[in-house]
C-alpha positions as CSV (number, residue, x, y, z in Angstrom):
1,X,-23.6,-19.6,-25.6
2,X,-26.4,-17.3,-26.4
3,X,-26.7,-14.2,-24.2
4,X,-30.0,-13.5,-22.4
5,X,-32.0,-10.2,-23.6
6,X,-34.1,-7.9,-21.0
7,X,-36.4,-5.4,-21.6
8,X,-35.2,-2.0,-20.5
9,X,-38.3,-0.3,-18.2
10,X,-38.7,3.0,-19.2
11,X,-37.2,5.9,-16.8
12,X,-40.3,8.1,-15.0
13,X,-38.8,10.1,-12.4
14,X,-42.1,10.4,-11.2
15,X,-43.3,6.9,-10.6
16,X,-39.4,6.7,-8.7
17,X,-40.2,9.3,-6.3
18,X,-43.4,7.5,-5.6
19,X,-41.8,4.7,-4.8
20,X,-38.3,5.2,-3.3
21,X,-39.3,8.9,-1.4
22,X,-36.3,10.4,-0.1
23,X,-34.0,8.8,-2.3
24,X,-35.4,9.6,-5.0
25,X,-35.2,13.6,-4.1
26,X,-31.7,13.4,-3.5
27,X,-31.4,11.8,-6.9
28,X,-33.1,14.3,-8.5
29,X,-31.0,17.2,-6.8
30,X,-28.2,15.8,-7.7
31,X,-26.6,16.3,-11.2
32,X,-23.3,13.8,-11.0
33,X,-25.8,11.0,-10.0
34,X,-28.4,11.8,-13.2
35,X,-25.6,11.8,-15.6
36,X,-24.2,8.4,-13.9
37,X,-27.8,6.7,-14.3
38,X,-27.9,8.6,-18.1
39,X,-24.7,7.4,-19.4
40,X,-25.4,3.4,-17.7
41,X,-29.6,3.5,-19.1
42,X,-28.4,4.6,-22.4
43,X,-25.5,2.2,-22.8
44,X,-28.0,-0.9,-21.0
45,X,-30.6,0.0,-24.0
46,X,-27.8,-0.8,-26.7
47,X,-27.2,-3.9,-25.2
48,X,-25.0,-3.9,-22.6
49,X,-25.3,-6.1,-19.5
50,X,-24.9,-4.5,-15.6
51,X,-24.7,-6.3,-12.6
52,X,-25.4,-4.6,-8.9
53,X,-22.0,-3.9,-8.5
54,X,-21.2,-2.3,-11.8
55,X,-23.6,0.1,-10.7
56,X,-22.2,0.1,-7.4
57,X,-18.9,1.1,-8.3
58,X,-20.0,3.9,-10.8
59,X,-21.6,5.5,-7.7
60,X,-18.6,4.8,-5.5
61,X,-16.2,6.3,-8.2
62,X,-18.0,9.4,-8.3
63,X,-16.9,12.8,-6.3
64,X,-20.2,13.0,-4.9
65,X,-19.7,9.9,-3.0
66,X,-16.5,10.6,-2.0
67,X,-18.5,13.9,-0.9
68,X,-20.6,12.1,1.3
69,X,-18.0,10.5,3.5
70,X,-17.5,12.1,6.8
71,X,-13.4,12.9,6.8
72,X,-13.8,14.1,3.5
73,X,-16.5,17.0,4.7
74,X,-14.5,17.5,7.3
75,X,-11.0,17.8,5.6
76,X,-13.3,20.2,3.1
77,X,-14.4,22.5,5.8
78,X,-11.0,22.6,7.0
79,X,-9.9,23.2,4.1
80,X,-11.9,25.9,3.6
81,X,-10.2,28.2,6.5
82,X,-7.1,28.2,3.9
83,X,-6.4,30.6,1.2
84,X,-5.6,28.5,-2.2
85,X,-1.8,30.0,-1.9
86,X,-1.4,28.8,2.0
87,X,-3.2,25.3,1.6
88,X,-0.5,25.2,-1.3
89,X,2.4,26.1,1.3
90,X,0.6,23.8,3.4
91,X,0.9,20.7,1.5
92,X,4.6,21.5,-0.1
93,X,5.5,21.1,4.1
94,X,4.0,17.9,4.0
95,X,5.4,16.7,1.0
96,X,8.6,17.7,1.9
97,X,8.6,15.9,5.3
98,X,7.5,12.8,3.2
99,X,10.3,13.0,0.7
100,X,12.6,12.8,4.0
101,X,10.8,9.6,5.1
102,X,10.9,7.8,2.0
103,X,14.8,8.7,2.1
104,X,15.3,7.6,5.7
105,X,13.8,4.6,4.2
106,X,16.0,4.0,1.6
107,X,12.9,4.8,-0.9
108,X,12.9,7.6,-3.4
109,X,9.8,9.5,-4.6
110,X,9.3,12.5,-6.9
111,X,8.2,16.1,-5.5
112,X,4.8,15.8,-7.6
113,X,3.8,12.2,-6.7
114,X,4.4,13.3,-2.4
115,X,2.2,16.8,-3.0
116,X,0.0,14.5,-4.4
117,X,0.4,11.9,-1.5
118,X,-0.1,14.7,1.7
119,X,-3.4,16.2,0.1
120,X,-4.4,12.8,-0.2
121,X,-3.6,12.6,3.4
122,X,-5.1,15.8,4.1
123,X,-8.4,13.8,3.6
124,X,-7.7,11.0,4.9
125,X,-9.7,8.5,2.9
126,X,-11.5,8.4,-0.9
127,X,-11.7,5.5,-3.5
128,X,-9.3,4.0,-5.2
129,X,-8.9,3.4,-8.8
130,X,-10.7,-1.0,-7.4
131,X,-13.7,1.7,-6.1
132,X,-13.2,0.6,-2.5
133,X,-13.0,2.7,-0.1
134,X,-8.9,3.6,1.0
135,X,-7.3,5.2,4.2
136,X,-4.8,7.8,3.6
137,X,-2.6,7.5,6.7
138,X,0.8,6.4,8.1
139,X,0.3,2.7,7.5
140,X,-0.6,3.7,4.2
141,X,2.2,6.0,3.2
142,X,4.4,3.2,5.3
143,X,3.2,0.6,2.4
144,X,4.1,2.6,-0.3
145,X,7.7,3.6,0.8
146,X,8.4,0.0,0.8
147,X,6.9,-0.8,-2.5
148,X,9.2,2.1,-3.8
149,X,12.3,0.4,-2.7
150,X,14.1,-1.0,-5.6
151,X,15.3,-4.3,-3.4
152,X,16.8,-6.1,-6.3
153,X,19.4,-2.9,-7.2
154,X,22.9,-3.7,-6.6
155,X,26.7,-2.5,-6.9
156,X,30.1,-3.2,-7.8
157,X,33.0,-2.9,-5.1
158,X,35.8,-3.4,-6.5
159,X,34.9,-6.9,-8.0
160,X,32.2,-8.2,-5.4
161,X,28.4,-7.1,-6.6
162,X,26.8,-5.7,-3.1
163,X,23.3,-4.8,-2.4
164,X,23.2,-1.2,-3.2
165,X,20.6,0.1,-0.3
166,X,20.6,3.3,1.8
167,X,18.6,4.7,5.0
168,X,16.7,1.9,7.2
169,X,16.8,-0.7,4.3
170,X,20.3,-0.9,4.4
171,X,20.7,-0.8,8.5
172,X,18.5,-3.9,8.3
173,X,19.8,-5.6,5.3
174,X,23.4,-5.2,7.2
175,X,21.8,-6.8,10.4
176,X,20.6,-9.7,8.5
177,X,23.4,-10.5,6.8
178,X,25.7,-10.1,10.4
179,X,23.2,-12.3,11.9
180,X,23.8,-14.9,8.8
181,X,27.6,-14.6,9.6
182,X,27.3,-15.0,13.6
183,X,25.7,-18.9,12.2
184,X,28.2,-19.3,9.7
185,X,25.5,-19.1,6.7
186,X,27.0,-17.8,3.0
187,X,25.5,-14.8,2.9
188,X,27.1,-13.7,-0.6
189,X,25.7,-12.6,-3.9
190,X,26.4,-16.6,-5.1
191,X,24.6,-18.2,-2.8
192,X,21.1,-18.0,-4.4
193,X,19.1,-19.6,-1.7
194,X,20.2,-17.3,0.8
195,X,19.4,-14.0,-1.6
196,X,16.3,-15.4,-2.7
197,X,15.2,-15.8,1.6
198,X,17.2,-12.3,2.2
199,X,15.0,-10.9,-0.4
200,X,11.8,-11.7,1.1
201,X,13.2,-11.5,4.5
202,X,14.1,-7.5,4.4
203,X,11.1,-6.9,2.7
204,X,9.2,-8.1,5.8
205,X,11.6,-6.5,8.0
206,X,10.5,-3.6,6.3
207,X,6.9,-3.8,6.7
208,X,7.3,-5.2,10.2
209,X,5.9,-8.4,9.5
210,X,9.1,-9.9,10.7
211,X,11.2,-9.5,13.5
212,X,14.6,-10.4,14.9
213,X,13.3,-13.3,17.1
214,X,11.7,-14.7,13.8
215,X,15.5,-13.9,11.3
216,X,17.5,-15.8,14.0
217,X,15.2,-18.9,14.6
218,X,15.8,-19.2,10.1
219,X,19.9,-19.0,10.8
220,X,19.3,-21.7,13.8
221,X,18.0,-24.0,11.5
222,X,19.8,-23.8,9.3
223,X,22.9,-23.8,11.3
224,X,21.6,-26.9,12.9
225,X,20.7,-28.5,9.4
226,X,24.7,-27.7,8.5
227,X,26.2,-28.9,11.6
228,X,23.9,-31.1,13.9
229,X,27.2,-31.9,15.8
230,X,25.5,-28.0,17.3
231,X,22.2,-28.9,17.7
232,X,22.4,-29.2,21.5
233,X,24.3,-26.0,21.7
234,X,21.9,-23.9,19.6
235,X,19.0,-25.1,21.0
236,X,20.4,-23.8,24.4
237,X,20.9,-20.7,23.0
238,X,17.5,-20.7,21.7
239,X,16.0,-21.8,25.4
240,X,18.7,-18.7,27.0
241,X,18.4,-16.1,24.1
242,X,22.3,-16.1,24.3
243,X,24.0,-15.3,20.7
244,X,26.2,-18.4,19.3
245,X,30.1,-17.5,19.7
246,X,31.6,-16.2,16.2
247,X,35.2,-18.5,15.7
């Protein structure tokens, strides 16, 4: 395949501002985005190919971008009433109060990573590493305690391998598995069918895409599936929300 060559126009900051007015001022007052266009014109004249986006992203990437979106300038000029030290004191608080979260959670996180987490906070919203734009706020933090819990870790009790879990992980992996036991469902460590739906089960608990209304329809089925001698009996619970009656 032979790669199509394009004569590179020659850069005349003059003939831009002629053309493209008031952009072309604030490109010319503004260093980051020269050195941007610099390092992109010099690499296109050896060769290299750039598509819209390319650029697009190398703007997007850049401080002075982030600069221009309006939470950042305000989280700036907020910022700007603290000394370094208190701002400092400021997001050690926060960072603290998120350590606490992820271990009411059953997450853990370092001290460094959750300073670094509440001043990203503090703003609210910047790029991420993709170069689209991210929100910094509960749901977010929310999403990363749950990717930080190690779901898979497990224990030994005696002789029987357990789920080793703490904080809300562990409150809602327990009522999972006493919901698999009110249906008479195997809920041990050798029934892989069940661990592999536990698995992604809490994990949606977790994130709240799933709630008890949509675990207990999964042990219905497959309650009926075991015994259809219950069928009728579980669908009437099901019509009545009454719980089955454990033997």
């Amino acid at each position: 395949m032979t790669v199509p060559t394009f004569d590179i126009d020659e850069y005349k900051p003059k003939q831009l501002a002629r053309v493209f007015g008031v952009t072309a001022a604030t490109f010319k007052n503004t260093t980051e985005l020269q050195d941007i266009f610099e390092d992109l014109y010099a690499e296109a004249a050896e060769g290299k190919l750039y598509t819209q986006a390319d650029i697009q992203l190398a703007i997007e990437n850049s401080k002075w971008f982030r600069g221009q979106l309006a939470s950042y300038v305000e989280a700036e000029t907020e910022r700007a009433k603290y000394t370094p030290k208190l701002f400092n004191d400021l997001m050690l608080t926060r960072a603290r109060d998120i350590v606490e979260q992820y271990e009411q959670a059953g997450a853990e996180i370092d001290m460094d990573t959750a300073v670094d987490y509440a001043v990203q906070m503090f703003y609210g919203s910047g790029r991420n590493e993709a170069g689209e734009l991210q929100f910094f706020d509960k749901e977010w933090l929310a999403d990363q305690m749950i990717d930080a819990i190690d779901f898979d870790k497990t224990k030994m009790i005696g002789n029987i391998e357990v789920y080793d879990y703490e904080g809300a992980a562990l409150e809602n992996a327990q009522a999972i598995n006493n919901l698999a036991n009110d249906y008479g469902i195997d809920y041990g460590m050798s029934n892989d069918g069940y661990q592999s739906w536990f698995r992604t089960t809490l994990e949606s608990v977790m994130r709240g895409d799933m709630d008890e209304t949509g675990i207990e329809k999964y042990m219905q089925e497959q309650a009926i599936s075991r015994f259809p001698g219950l069928a009728d009996a579980i669908n009437r619970v099901r019509r009545f929300g009454r719980q089955p009656t454990r033997t």
